[in-house]
N, C-alpha and C positions, 0 to 999 in steps of 0.2 A: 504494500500500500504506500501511495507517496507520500513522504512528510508533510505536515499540516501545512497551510500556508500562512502566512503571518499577516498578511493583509485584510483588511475590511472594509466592505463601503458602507457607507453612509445609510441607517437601520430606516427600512420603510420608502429607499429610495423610487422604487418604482415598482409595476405590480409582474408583469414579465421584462425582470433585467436582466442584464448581463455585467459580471463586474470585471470591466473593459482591462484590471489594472493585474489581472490574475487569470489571464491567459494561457500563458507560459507555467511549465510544471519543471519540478526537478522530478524525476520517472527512474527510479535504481531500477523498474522492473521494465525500462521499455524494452531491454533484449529481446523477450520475447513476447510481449505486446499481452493485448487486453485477451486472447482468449489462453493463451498459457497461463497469465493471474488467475486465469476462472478457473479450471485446472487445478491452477496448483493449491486454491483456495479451497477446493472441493475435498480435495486430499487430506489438507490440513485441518477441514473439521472434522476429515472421517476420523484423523489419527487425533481428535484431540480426547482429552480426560480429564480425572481431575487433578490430575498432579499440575496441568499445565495455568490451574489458578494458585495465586499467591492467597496466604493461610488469611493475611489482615484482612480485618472487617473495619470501615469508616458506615459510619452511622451519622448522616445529615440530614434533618430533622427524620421526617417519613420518611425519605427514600433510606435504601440498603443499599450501601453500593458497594460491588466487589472490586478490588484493583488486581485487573489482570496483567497481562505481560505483556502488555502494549500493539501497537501496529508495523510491528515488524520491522522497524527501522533502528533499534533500539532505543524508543521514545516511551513511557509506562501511559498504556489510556485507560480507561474503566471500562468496567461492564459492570452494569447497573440489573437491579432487581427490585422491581418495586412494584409488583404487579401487573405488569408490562406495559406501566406508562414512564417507561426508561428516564429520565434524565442526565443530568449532566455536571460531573464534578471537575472543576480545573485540578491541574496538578498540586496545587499550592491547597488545594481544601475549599478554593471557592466555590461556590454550588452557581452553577451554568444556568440554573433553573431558577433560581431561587427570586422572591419580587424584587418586580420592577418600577419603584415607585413612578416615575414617568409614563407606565403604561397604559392602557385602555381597560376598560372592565371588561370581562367575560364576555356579558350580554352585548355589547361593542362590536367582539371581535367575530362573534356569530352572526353576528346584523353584516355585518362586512362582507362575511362568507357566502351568505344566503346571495346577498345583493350583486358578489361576482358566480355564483355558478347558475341560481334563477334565470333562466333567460328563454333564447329560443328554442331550446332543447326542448322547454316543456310543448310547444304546438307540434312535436313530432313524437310524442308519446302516443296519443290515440291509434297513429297508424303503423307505429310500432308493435303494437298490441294487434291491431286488424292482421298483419301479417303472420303473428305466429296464435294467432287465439287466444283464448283469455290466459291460458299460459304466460302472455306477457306481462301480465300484475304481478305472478309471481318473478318473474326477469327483473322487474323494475326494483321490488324489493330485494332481490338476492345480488342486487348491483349496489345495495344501499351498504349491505353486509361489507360488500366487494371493499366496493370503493372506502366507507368508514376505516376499514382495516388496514389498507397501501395507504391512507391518510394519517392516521397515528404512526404508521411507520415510517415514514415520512419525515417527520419529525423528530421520529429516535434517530434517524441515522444524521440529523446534525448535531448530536450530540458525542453519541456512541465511538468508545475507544480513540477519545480525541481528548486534549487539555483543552479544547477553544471548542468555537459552538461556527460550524460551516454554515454561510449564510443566503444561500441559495438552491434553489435544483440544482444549477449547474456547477458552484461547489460539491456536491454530493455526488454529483459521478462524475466529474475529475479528480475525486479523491479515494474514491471505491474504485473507478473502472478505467481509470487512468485516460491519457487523450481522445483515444477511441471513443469510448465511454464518455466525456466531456463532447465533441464534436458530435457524438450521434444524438446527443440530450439537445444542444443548441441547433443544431437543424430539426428535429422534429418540433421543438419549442418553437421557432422560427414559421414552420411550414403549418401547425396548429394559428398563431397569430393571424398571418395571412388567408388562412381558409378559412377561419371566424367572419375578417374584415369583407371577405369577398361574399358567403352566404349574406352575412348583412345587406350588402349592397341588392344582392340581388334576391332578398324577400321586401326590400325597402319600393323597390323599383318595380315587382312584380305584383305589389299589392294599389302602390300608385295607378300605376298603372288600370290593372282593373277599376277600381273605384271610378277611375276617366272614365273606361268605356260605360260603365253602366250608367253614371248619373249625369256626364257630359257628351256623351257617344262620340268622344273624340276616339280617333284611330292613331293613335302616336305609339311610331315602333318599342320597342322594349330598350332599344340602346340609348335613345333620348335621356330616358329616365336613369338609366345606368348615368351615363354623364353627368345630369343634374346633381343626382344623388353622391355619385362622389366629386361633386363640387361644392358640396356644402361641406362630406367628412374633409377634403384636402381644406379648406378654410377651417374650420377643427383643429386640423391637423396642423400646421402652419403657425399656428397662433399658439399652440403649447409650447415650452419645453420638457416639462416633467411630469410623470404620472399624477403628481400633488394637484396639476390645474385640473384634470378629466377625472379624478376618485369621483366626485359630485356625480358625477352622468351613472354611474352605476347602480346607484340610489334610486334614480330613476327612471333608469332600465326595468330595476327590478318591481317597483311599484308597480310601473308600466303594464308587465309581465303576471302580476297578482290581479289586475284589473281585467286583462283576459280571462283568465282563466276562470274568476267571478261570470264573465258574459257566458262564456262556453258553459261552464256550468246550468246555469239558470236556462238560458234557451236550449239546452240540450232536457231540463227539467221539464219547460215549458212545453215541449214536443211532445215529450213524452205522456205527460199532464193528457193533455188535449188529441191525443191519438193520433196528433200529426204523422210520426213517425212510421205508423201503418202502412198509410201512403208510399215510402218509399222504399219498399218488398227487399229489405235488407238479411245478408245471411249471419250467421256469428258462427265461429269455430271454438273447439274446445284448446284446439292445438296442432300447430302447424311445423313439425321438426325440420323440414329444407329452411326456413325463413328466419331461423333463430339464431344463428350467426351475424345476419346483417341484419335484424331487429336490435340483440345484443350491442351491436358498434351503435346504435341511434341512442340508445339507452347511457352507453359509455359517454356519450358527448353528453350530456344532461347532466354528467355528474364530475363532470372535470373543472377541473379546478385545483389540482394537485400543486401547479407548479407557482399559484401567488401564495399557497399555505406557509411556508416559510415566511415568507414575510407579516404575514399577518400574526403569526405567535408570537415572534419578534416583537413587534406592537403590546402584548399581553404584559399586565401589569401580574398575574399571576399564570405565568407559563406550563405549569405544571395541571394548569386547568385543560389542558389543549382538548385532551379525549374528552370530555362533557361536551367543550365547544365546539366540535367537528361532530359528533355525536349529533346534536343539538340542531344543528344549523342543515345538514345532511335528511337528517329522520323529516324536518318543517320543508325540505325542498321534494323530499319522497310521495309527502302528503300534497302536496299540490301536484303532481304527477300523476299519483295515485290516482286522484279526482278527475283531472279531465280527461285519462285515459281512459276509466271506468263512464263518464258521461260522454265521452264524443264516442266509443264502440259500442257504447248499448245502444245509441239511436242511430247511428251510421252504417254501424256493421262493417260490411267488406268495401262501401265503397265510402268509408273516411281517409281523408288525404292526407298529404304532408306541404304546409301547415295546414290544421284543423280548421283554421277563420276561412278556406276554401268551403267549407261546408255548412258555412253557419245562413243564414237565409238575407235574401236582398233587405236590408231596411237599415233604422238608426243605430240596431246594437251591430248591424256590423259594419256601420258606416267608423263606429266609437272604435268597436275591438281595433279594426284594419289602423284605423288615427292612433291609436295606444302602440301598437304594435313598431308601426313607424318610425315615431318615436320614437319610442326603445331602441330600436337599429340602428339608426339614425345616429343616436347618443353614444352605441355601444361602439359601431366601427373605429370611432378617434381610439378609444382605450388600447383595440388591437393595434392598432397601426403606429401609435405611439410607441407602444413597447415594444413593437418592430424595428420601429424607427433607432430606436433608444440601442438596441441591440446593433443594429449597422454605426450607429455612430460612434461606441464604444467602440468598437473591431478598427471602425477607419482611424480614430483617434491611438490607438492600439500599435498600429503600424507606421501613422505617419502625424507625432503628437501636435504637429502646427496647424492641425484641422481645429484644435482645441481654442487652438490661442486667434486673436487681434480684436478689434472693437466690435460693441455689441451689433453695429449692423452687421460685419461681416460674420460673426457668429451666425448669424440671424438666415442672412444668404448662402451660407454653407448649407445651413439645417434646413434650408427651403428645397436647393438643387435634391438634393434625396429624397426627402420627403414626400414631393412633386413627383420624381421619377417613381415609388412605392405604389403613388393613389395612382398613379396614369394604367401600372400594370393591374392593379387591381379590377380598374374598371374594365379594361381590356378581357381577362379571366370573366368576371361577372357577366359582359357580352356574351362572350362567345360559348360559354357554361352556364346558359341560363335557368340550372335545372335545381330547385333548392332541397326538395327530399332527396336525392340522389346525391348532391353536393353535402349533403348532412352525414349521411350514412357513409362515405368515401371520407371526411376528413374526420368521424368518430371510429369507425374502422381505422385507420392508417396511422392517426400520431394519438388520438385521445386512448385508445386501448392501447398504447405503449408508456405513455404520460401516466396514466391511470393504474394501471392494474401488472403491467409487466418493469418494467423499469423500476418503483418503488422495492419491487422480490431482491429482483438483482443486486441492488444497489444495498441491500439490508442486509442479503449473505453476503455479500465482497467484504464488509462492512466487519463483518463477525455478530450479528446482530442474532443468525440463526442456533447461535451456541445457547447451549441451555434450555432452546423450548422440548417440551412434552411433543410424543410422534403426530399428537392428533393438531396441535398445533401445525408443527410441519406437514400434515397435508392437508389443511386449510389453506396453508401459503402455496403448497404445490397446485391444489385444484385451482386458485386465484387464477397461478400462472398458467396456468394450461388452459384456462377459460379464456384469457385475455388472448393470448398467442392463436387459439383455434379461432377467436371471434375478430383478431384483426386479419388473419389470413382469409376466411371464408369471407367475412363482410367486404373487404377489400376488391376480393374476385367478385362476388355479387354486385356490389356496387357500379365497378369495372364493366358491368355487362348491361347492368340497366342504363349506365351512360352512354352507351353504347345504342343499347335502342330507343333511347331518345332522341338521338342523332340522327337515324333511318327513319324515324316514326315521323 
């Protein structure tokens, strides 16, 4: 494992960063690269015992913590016991975990979480469900488990077998999985960013859109509104620098997204109430097994949110709360899930769409939902695209530090030429992929069940995190992985193919 690094940015900096100044690794094991570490990692928990923990017991406050025989560099880090919400002891006895008078309450950092993972995942639950049959309530909830789980863990591994507390995702597998590992986490972080900002665009564009032709029977092609629409996100965008201006838009995002799901609800009541629903000779299934890998990836994107988690605890004025608050915040986004997948398949059946306000009927509530929903996307693409942004600016500053330096205009006009180049591609991609259930399921297939459910595994065993659980533990963590890995490879090829004939169609 490579030695810790010494450096830190700045706590809460951004919500997907990069810390442009910790690039570079010292790597004793790049001989033989990131899959010999795994390897040899494997080995070394097979052979390990208990001889290989040291006998002292430190006792700070609650936690147990054991001092093991460090990470391999001959540096001493800890392994922790505490129930298995691990913490974090410095080598001097400081506790890594311990309050943080400056930080935010509990109910704060929940509200946070909700408000970054809430979003358009949820209008693609109903046809998630319509896909594999009511089988998918339970998908939705055994995602809750899923994800909850690579979420706490998450969090141990910037603690775990370290004197300092690693400050991001991307700390965490450059320091578990060496470059490789670092490089694979920042492009799929990267390639998640961008395919957020690009579905935004193109449900922003595609709801506009409609609402024209029905209530102005205007005929205005779909790339118009692509345009428009990221000319409002690159004026967004343009005008930030730091995650700190665009945190607000998340807030109401999420609001936004609570106020759907209210509409769906009720008019999907309302139907049903009044025997509307009759009317439209709808089928329901129990269970549908070809459709459950790429309903799975639709599910996965609904609940990502992995990689602002680190920052967000960071924020905790009591850190050791994290499992409540990811508990918490997860279980109240499951339930809102829950609900309009159970209300848009019971009256829509087989032919609920993806998004669900597709289905909802011509009038005010869905003149509102379609107006709420917009919003939301609208609000939410700056957040991706900033942290995009943020992320190339780091790298180019990285390489060539005079991008950093001269007066605020020309700061100003560096951060524009990129930024500008970023939205141009996006809306380009949004044009020409104008497909947003298939674009959902293809980027929660591809980088969210890697972000999610497979990379937390990895990076926990590289880690030594996996030493000491019980067998049924470890195959909880195994089925995770093999759930996430089967569900981004099948979702990925499914996806792959209905894009495909949407193309022909």
């Amino acid at each position: 494992m490579p030695p810790p690094m010494k450096t830190a940015s700045p706590p809460g900096s951004s919500i997907h960063s990069v810390n442009s100044d910790k690039v570079g690794i010292e790597n004793d094991g790049a001989s033989y690269g990131f899959f010999g570490r795994l390897v040899e990692g494997f080995m070394s928990r097979l052979r390990a015992g208990p001889d290989d923990l040291v006998e002292t017991m430190v006792t700070v406050g609650p936690v147990e913590v054991t001092e093991g025989r460090g990470n391999g560099n001959g540096e001493k880090g800890a392994q922790f016991d505490d129930g298995g919400e691990s913490g974090g002891v410095h080598s001097e006895g400081m506790d890594l975990r311990g309050e943080r008078p400056n930080g935010v309450s509990s109910f704060k950092a929940m509200a946070s979480l909700v408000c970054v993972i809430a979003g358009t995942g949820t209008l693609g639950m109903p046809h998630a469900v319509s896909e594999t049959g009511w089988l998918g309530i339970i998908l939705i909830v055994l995602a809750l488990f899923m994800s909850t789980t690579t979420g706490i863990m998450l969090i141990k591994c910037l603690y775990i077998n370290s004197d300092h507390r690693r400050h991001s995702y991307e700390d965490i597998a450059r320091e578990s999985c060496g470059l490789v590992g670092y490089y694979l986490a920042i492009v799929t972080v990267a390639i998640n960013l961008f395919g957020c900002a690009v579905l935004y665009v193109i449900l922003a564009s595609s709801l506009i859109q409609e609402m024209a032709q029905e209530y102005s029977h205007t005929t205005i092609t779909l790339y118009i509104y692509v345009i428009i629409c990221t000319g409002f996100v690159l004026l967004c965008l343009v005008s930030t620098k730091s995650m700190k201006e665009v945190a607000i838009l998340s807030i109401i995002g999420a609001s936004a997204t609570i106020g759907v799901v209210i509409i769906v609800i009720g008019d999907s009541a309302h139907m049903r109430i009044t025997h509307a629903v009759e009317t439209l000779g709808v089928n329901h299934k129990v269970i549908h097994w070809a459709n459950i890998p790429s309903s799975l990836a639709t599910i996965a994107f609904a609940y990502s949110g992995n990689v602002v988690y680190p920052h967000v605890e960071h924020t905790m004025r009591y850190p050791k709360q994290w499992p409540k608050v990811v508990w918490s915040a997860l279980t109240l986004c499951c339930f809102l899930y829950v609900s309009v997948a159970v209300a848009g398949y019971t009256v829509f059946g087989d032919t609920t769409k993806s998004p669900i306000l597709g289905n909802i009927p011509e009038g005010a509530w869905s003149i509102i939902s379609n107006t709420l929903m917009v919003i939301h996307v609208l609000l939410a693409a700056p957040i991706m695209l900033t942290s995009l942004s943020i992320m190339v600016e780091s790298f180019i500053t990285k390489k060539w530090p005079s991008f950093a330096e001269g007066s605020t205009l020309a700061q100003f006009a560096k951060r524009a030429i990129d930024r500008i180049l970023i939205a141009v591609l996006t809306a380009f991609v949004a044009a020409v992929i104008p497909y947003f259930g298939d674009m959902m399921d293809l980027l929660g297939a591809l980088t969210t069940c890697l972000l999610v459910f497979i990379f937390p595994i990895l990076f926990y065993f590289m880690l030594g995190g996996m030493k000491g659980n019980r067998w049924w533990t470890l195959l909880w963590y195994l089925f995770i992985l093999i759930v996430g890995i089967v569900a981004m490879i099948m979702g990925t090829i499914d996806s792959i193919k209905s894009l495909i004939d949407d193309f022909q169609s």
